[in-house]
C-alpha positions as CSV (number, residue, x, y, z in Angstrom):
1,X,23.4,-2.0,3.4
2,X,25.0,0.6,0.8
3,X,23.7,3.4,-0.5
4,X,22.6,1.7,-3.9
5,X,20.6,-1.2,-2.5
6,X,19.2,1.7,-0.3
7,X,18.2,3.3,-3.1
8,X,17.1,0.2,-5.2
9,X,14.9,-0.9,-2.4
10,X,13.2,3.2,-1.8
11,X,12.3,2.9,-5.7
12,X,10.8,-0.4,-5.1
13,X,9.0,0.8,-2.1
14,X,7.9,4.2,-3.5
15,X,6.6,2.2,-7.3
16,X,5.0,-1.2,-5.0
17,X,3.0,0.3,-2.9
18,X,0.8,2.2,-5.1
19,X,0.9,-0.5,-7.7
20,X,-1.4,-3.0,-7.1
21,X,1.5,-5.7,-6.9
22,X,2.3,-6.3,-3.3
23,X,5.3,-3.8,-1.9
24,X,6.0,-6.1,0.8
25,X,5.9,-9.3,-1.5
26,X,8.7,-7.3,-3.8
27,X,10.9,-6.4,-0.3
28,X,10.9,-10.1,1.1
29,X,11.3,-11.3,-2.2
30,X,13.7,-9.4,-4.2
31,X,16.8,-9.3,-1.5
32,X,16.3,-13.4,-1.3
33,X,16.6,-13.7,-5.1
34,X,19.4,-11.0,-5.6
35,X,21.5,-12.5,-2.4
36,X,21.5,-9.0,-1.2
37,X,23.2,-9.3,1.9
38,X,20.3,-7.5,4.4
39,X,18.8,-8.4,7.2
40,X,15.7,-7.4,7.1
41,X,15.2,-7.9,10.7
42,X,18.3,-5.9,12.2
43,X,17.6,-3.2,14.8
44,X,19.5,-1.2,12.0
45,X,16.8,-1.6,8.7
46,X,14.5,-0.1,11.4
47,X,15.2,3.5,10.8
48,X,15.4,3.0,7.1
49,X,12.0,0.8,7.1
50,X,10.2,4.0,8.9
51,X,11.7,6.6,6.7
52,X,10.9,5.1,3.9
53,X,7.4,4.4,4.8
54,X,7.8,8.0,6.0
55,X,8.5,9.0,2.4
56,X,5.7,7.2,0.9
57,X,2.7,8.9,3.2
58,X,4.2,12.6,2.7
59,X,3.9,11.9,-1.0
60,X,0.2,10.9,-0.5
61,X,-0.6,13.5,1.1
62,X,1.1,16.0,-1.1
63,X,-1.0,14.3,-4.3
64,X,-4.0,14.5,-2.8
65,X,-3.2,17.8,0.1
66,X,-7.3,19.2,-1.8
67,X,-8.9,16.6,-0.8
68,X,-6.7,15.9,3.1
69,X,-7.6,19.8,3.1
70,X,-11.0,19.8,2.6
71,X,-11.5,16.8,4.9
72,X,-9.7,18.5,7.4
73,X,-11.9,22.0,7.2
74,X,-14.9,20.4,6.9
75,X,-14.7,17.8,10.1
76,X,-13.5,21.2,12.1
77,X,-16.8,22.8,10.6
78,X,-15.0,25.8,8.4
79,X,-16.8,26.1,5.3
80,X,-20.5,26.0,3.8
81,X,-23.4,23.4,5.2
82,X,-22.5,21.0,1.9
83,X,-18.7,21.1,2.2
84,X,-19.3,20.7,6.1
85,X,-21.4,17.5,5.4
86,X,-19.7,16.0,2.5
87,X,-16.3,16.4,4.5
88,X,-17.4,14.4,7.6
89,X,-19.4,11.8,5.6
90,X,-15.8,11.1,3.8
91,X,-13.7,11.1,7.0
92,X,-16.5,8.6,8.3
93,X,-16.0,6.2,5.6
94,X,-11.8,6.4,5.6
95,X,-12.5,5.3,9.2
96,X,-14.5,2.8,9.1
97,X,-12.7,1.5,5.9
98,X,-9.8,1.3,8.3
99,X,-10.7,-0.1,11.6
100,X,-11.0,-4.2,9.9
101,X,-6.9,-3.4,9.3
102,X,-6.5,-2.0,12.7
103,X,-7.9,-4.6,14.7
104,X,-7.0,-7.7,12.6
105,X,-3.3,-6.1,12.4
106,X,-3.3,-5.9,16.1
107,X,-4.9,-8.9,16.9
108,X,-2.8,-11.4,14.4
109,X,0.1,-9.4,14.4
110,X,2.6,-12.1,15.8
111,X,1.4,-14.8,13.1
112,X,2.0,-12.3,10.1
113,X,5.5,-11.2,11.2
114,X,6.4,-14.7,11.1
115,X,5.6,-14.7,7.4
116,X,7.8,-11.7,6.8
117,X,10.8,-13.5,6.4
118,X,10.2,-16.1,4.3
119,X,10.8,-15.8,0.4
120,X,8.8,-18.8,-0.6
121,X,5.5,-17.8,1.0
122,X,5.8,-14.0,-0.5
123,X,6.7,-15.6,-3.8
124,X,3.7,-17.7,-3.5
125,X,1.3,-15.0,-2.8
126,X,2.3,-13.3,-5.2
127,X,0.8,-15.8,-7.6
128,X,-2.6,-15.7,-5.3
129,X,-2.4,-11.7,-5.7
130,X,-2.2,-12.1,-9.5
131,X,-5.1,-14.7,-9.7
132,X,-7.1,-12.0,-7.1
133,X,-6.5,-9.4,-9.8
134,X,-7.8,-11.5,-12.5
135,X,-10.6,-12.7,-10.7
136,X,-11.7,-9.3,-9.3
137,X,-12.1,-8.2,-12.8
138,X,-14.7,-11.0,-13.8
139,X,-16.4,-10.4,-10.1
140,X,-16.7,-7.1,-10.6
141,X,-20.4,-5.7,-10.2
142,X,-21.1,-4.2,-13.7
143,X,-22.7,-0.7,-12.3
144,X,-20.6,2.7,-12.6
145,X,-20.6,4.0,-9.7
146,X,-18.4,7.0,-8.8
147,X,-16.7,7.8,-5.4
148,X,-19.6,10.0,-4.3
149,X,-22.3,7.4,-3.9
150,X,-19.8,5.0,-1.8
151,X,-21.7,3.9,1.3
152,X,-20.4,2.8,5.1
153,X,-21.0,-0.5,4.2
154,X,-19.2,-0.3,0.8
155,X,-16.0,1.4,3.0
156,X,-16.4,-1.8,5.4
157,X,-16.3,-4.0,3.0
158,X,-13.3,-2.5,0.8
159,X,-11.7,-2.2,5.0
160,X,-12.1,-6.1,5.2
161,X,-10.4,-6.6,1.7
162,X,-7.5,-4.3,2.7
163,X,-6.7,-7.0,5.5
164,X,-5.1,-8.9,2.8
165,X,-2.2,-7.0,2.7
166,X,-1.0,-7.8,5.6
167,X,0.1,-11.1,4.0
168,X,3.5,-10.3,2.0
169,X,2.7,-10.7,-1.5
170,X,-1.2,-9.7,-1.5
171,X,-1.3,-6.1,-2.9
172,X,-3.0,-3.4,0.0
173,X,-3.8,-1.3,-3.0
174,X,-5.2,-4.4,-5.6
175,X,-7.1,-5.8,-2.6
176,X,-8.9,-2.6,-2.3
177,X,-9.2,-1.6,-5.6
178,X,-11.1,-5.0,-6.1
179,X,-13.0,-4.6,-2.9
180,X,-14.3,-1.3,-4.9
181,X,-15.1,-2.8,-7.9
182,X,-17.2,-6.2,-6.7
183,X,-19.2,-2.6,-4.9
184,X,-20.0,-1.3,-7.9
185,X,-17.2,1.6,-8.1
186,X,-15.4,2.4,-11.1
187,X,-11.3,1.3,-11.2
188,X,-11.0,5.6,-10.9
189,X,-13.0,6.3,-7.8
190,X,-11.7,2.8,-6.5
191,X,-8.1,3.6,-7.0
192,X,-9.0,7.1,-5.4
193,X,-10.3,5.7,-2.2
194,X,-7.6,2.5,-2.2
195,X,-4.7,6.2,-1.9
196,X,-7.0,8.2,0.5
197,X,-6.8,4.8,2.9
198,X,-3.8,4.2,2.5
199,X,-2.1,7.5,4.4
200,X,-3.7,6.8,8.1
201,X,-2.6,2.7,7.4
202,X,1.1,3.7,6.5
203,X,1.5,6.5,8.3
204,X,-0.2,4.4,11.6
205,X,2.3,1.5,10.6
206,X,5.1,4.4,11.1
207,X,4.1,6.0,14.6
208,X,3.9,1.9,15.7
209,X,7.8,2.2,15.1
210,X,8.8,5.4,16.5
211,X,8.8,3.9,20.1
212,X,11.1,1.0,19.1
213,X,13.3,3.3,16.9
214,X,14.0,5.4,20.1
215,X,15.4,2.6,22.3
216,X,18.0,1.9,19.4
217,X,21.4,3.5,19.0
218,X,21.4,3.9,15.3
219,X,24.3,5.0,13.6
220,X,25.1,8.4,11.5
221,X,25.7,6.3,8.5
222,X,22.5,4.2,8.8
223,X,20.2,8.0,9.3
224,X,22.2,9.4,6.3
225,X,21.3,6.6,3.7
226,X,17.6,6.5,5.7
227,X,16.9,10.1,4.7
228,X,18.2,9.9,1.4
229,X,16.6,7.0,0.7
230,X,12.9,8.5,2.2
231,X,13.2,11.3,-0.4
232,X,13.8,8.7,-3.8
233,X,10.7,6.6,-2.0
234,X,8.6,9.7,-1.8
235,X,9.3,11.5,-5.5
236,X,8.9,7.6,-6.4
237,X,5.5,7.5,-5.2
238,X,4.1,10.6,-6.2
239,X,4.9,9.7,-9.7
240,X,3.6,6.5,-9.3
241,X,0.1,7.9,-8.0
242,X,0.3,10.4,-10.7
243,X,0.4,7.8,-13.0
244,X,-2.0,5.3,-11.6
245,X,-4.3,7.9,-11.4
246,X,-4.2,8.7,-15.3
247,X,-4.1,5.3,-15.7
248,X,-7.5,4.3,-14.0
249,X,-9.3,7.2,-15.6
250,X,-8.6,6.1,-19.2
251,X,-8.8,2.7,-18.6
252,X,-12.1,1.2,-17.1
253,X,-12.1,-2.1,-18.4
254,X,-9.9,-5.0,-17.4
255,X,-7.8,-2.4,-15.7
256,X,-5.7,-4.6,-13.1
257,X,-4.8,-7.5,-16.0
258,X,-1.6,-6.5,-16.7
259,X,-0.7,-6.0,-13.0
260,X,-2.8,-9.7,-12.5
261,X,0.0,-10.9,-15.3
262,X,3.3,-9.5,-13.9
263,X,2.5,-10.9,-10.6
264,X,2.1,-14.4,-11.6
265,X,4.7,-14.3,-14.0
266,X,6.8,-12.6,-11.4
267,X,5.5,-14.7,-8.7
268,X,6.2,-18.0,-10.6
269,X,10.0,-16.9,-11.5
270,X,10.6,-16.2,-8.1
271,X,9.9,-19.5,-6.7
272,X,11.5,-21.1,-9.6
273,X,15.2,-19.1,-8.5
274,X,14.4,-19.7,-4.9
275,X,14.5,-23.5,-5.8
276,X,16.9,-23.8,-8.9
277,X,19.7,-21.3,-6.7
């Protein structure tokens, strides 16, 4: 892999997985399409896989380092009785929002590998991502709520819609921002919560890595392009929450459509070059 498809593929990484269209989809999907010549699976995309998701959860954290900081006094019990209270209460419901991931992740973890590597099925899902978009729109429960009245079950719930992502092609961050909405949260405070989960989920995906990436021998080169590529990811990212962010607060009404329309449309070409080519 040069250092252009390295950084091709750290832009798409740092812009998909905030987006609600399916990071992994774009990574299975793109290479097939484009005859990129990378093996996805080489003890060599390793490194660059981790740094890159790496990249992505420092720039999460930097957004939103009030909010990681405040959680992080509060659960240690520095500050006043409210922020104490409020702090935990939060932690509690990124936890439990996180545990369905965890445990279906572990548990299926074999069967969704398998689908990793195959174009068609990404492509496909894609499609179904789009369609969830749309649909989640029309599901949506019509009250307002904002990310302060979000309740344990409301965290399982959005948890349990997360576990779509592990399916290449079904958006982590669409899943849960429709997961909010049929819950009665607004696309701003559902888009807030959809980031604050995803940190533990990507950086947990990392650490998962780290033991495998220190059996392998991995060459200077291969580090290089991994570190440069970890840094484009995370300014990536940041921009793209920045923007999302905006986005979501101005726009409160059929928010995820033009995402919904890109991925089908997207989704649809895909399959159609995977065939025709």
């Amino acid at each position: 892999m040069d250092t252009l498809h390295a950084i091709a593929i750290a832009i798409l990484q740092g812009a998909t997985e905030l987006f609600p269209v399916s990071s992994l989809g774009h990574a299975v999907v793109l290479p097939a399409i484009l005859h990129w010549n990378i093996d996805q699976r080489s003890h060599e995309f390793l490194p660059f896989l981790v740094m890159l998701h790496l990249g992505t959860a420092t720039a999460l954290l930097a957004f939103f380092w009030r909010d990681w900081w405040m959680l992080l006094t509060g659960v240690l019990g520095i500050g006043g009785p409210h922020q104490v209270g409020e702090s935990r209460r939060v932690f509690l419901l990124i936890v439990v929002a996180t545990l369905p991931a965890v445990v279906i992740g572990f548990l299926l973890e074999k069967f969704f590998r398998t689908l990793f590597g195959a174009p068609v099925v990404a492509a496909s899902f894609l499609v179904l991502n789009g369609l969830l978009l749309l649909v989640g729109e029309r599901i949506r429960s019509r009250g307002q709520r904002d990310l302060s009245t979000l309740r344990p079950i409301d965290a399982l719930v959005i948890g349990f819609w997360q576990c779509m992502a592990l399916i290449p092609g079904m958006s982590r961050s669409g899943a849960t921002i429709v997961g909010g909405l049929t819950r009665g949260i607004n696309h701003e405070g559902s888009a807030h919560f959809s980031f604050l989960i995803a940190t533990p989920i990507i950086l947990g995906a990392t650490v998962l890595e780290v033991p495998k990436l220190l059996h392998e021998s991995v060459p200077h080169g291969v580090l290089a392009i991994s570190v440069i590529a970890a840094v484009v990811a995370g300014v990536t990212a940041f921009l793209s929450t920045a923007f999302l962010m905006r986005y979501f607060r101005n726009h409160d009404r059929l928010a995820l459509n033009p995402f919904a329309y890109y991925c089908i449309v997207f989704g649809l070409g895909a399959l159609a070059c995977l065939y025709l080519f």
